[in-house]
VMD Tcl script that draws the C-alpha trace (Angstrom):
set ca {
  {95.07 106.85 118.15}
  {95.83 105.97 121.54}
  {94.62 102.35 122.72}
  {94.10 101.64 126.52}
  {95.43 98.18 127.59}
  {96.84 96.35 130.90}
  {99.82 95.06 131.26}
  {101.63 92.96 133.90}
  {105.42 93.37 134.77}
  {108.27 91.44 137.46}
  {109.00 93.25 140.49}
  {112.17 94.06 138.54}
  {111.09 95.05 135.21}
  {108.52 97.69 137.68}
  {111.38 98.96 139.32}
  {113.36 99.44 136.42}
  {110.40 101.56 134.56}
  {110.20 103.42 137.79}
  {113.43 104.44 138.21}
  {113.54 105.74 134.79}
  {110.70 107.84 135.45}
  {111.57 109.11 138.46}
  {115.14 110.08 137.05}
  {113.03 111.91 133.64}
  {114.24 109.29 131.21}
  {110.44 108.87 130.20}
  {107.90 111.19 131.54}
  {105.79 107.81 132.05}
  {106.08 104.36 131.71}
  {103.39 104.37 129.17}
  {105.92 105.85 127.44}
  {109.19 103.70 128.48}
  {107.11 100.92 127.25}
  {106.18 102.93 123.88}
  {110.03 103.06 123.13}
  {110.72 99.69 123.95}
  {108.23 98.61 121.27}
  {109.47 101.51 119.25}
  {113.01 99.91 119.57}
  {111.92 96.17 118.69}
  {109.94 97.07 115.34}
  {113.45 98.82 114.48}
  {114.88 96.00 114.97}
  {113.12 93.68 113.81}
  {113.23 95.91 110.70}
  {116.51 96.01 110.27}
  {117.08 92.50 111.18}
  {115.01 91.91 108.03}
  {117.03 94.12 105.89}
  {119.90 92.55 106.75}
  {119.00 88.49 106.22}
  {117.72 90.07 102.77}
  {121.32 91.61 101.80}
  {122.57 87.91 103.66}
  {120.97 86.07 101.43}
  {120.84 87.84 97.74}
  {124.66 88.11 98.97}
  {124.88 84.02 99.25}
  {122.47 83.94 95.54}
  {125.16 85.82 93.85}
  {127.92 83.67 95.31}
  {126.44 80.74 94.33}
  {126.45 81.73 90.87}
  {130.22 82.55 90.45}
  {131.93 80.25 88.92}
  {134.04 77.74 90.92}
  {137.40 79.32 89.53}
  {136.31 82.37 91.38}
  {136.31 80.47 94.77}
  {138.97 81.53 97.32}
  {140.54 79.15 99.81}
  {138.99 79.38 103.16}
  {142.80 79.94 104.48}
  {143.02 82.84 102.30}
  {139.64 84.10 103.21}
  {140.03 84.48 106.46}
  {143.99 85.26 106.67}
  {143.54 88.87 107.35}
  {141.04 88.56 110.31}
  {143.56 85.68 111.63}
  {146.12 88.10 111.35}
  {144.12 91.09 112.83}
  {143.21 88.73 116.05}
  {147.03 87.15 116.47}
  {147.72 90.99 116.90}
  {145.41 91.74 119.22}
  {146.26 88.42 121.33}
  {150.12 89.68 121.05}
  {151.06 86.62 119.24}
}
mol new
graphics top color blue
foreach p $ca { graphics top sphere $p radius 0.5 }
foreach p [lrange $ca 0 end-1] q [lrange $ca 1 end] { graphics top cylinder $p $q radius 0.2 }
display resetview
């Protein structure tokens, strides 16, 4: 079902659907805009699969035991290590 509505853009945000138009990026900006909001619910989607992994991944840490922990030197050693290199230091 398609649904009619208005909407109101900047001069800039115009242009911009224009130009993608006119180049045959989007055979309208009906449909720029469709993709747009295509692209957000993806991402909000995935931005909720991801918090969800975040967090049962923090749950299960919090349940080690403390003789699991690692020191936070040790934790992060081999990024530290990985950015000296790339700094040349």
């Amino acid at each position: 079902m398609t649904v009619k509505t208005t909407l109101s853009f900047t001069d800039r945000h115009h242009q911009f659907l224009s130009e993608k138009v006119g180049q045959g990026v989007f055979a309208t900006q009906s449909a720029a805009v469709a993709a747009a909001l295509e692209q957000m619910m993806q991402d909000e989607q995935e931005r909720g699969v991801a918090l969800s992994a975040l967090a049962q991944e923090i749950r299960a840490r919090m349940e080690a035991p403390r003789e699991e922990f690692i020191d936070q030197d040790d934790a992060f050693a081999t990024a530290r290590r990985i950015v000296g290199a790339a700094r040349g230091a």
